[in-house]
C-alpha positions as CSV (number, residue, x, y, z in Angstrom):
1,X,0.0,0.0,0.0
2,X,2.9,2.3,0.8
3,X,4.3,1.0,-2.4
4,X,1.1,2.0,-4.2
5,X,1.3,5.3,-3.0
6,X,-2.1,4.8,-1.2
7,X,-1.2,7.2,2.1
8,X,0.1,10.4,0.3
9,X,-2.6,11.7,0.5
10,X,-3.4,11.1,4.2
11,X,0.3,12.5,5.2
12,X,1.3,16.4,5.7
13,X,4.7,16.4,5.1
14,X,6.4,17.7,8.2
15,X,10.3,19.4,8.3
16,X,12.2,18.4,11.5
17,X,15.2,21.0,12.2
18,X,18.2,19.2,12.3
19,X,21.6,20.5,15.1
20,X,24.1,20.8,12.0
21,X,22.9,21.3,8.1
22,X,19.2,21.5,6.6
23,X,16.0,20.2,8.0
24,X,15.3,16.8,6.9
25,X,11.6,16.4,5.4
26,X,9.4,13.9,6.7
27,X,7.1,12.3,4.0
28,X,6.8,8.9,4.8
29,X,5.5,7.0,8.4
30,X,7.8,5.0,10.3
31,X,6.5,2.0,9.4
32,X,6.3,-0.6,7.8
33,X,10.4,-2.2,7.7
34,X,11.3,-2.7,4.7
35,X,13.7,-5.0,5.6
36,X,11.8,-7.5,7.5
37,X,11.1,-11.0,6.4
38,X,9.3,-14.3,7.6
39,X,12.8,-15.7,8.9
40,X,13.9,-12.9,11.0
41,X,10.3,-12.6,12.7
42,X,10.2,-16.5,13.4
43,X,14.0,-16.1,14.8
44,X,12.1,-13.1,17.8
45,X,12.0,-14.6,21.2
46,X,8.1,-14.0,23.0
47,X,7.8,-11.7,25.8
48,X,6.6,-14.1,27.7
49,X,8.2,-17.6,28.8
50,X,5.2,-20.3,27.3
51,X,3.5,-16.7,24.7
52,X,3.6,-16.5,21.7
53,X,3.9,-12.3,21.1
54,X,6.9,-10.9,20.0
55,X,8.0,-7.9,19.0
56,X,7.4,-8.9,15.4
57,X,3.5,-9.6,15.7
58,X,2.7,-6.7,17.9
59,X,2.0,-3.6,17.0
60,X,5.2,-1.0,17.0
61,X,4.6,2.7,19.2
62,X,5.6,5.7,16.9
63,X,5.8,8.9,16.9
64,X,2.6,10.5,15.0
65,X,0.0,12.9,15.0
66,X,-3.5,13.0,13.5
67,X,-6.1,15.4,13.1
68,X,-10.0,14.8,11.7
69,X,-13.0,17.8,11.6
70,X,-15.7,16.6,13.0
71,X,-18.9,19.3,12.8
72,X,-22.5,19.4,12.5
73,X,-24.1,18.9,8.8
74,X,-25.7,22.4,9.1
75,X,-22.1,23.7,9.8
76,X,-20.2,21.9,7.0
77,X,-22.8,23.3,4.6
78,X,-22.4,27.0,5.9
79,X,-18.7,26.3,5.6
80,X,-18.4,25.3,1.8
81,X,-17.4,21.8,3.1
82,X,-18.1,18.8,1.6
83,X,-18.2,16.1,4.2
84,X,-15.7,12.4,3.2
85,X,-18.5,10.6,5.4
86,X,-21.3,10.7,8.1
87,X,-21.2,9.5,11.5
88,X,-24.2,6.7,11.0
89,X,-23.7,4.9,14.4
90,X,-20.7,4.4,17.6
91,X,-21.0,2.0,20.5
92,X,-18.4,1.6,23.6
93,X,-18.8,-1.9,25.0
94,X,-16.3,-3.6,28.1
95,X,-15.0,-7.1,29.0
96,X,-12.8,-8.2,32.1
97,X,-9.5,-6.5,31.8
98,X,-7.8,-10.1,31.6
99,X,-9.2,-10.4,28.1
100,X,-7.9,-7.0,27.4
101,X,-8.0,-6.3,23.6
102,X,-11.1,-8.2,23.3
103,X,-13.0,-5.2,23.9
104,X,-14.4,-4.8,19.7
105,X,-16.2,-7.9,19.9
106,X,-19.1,-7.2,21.9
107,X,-18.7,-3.1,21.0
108,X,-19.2,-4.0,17.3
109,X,-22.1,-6.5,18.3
110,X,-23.7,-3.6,20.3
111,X,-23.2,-1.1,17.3
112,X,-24.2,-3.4,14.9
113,X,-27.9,-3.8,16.6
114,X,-28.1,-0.3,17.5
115,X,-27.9,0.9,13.8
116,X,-29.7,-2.2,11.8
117,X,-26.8,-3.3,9.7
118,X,-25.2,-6.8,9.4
119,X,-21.7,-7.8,8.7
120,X,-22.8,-8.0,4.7
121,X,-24.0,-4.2,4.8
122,X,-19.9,-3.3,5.3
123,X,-18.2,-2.9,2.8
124,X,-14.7,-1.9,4.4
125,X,-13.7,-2.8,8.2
126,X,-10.5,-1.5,9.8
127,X,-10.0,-3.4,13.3
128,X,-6.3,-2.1,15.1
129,X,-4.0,-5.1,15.6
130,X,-2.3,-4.3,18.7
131,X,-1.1,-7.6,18.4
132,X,-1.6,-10.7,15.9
133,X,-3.4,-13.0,18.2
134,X,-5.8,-10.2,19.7
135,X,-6.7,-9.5,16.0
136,X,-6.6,-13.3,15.5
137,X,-9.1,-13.9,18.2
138,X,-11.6,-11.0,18.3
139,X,-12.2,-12.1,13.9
140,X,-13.2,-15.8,15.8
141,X,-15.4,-14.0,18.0
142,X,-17.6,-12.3,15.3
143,X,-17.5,-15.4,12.8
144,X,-16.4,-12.6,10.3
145,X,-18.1,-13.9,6.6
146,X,-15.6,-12.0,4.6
147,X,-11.8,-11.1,5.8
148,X,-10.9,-9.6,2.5
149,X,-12.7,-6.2,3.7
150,X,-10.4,-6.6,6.9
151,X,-7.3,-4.1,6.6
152,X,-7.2,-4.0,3.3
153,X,-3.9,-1.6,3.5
154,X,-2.4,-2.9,7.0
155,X,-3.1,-1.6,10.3
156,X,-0.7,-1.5,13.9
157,X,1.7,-3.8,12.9
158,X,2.8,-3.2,10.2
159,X,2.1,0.9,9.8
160,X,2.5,1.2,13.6
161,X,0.3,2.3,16.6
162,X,0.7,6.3,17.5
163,X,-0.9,6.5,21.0
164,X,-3.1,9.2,20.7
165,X,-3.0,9.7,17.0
166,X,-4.4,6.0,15.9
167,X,-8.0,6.3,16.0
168,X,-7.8,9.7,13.7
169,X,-5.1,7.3,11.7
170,X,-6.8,4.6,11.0
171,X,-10.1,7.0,10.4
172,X,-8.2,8.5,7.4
173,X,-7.1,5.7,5.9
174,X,-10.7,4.0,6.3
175,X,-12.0,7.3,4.4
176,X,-9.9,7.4,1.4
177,X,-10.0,3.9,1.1
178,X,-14.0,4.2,1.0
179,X,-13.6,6.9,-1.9
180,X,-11.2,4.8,-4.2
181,X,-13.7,2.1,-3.5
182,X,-16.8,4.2,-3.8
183,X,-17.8,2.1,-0.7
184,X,-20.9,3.5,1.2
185,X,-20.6,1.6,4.9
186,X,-17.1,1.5,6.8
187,X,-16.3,0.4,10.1
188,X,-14.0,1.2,12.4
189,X,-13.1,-0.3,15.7
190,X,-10.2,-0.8,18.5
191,X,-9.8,-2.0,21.8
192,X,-8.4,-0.1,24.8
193,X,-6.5,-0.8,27.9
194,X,-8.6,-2.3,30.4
195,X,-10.6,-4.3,28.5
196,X,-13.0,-1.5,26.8
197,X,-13.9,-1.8,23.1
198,X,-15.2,1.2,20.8
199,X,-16.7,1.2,17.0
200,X,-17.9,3.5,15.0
201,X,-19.3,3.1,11.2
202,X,-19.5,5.7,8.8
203,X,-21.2,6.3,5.7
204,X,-20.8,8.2,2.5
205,X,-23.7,9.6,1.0
């Protein structure tokens, strides 16, 4: 996707002032490595004695920042602005904080109901890996139909997880994505330390 030039539009390049000579022009996003392959991520030792997360299939903490405008319709209109989606629907849902990161299963379920669509109705879905098993487990969970709607361009492990910036990250992506698509229904959902889930779908009209 990075490749394919799929984010430049998504990215404000920013100049970072450097002690000695120019400032060096930041265009691109930390991740992903270019220079990672199947071998050296199977040779990563797992945090934990009998896990099975490394620092290879968990998500990497970068430096970012994100911005979205979110305003009423009646505002956009008096503005000139032409809205990339609507807000159709959000739902914050919990579990036990031992099952932290299981937290999108029963917020999507809740959001789902709450706004009348099904799984079929989406046409995109961008779920944050925080780590390969969480994302692993919460697509069990929801007996997803169709993973090929599933981060179709990546998502925390490979582009990275900017505390604080992801949710406006993964929004943008999700949007543009939905316009080269001409896709009407995208979801959007994380989980969140301490076991707490949050989605949100938006629509283009």
């Amino acid at each position: 996707a990075m490749a394919a030039g799929k984010f430049r539009q998504e990215i404000v390049p920013v100049k970072v002032p450097q002690p000695r000579g120019e400032a060096i022009e930041v265009t691109e996003d930390e991740g992903p490595r270019p220079d990672t392959s199947l071998e050296k991520l199977a040779r990563l030792k797992p945090v934990m004695p009998d896990g099975v997360v490394t620092a290879g299939n968990a998500s990497s903490q970068n430096d970012a920042a994100a911005v979205c405008l979110v305003v009423a319709e009646e505002k956009a209109k008096e503005w000139g602005l032409k809205p990339m989606a609507y807000l159709k629907g959000w739902a914050a849902a919990g579990v036990h904080p031992a099952y932290m990161g299981m937290g999108p299963v029963p917020a999507v379920q809740k959001l789902l109901a709450r706004t009348g669509l099904s799984w079929d109705d989406l046409d995109l879905i961008e779920l944050n890996e925080a780590f390969a098993v969480q994302v692993l487990a919460v697509i069990r969970e929801w007996g997803l139909p169709d993973e090929e709607k599933l981060n179709v361009n990546g998502s925390g492990i490979s582009l990275g997880h900017p505390i604080g910036a992801t949710g406006a990250r993964i929004l943008t992506t999700l949007l543009y994505e939905m316009e080269r698509r001409d896709a009407r229904y995208g979801l959007e959902t994380m989980c969140v330390g301490g076991g707490q889930g949050l989605a949100a779908i938006f629509e283009r009209r």
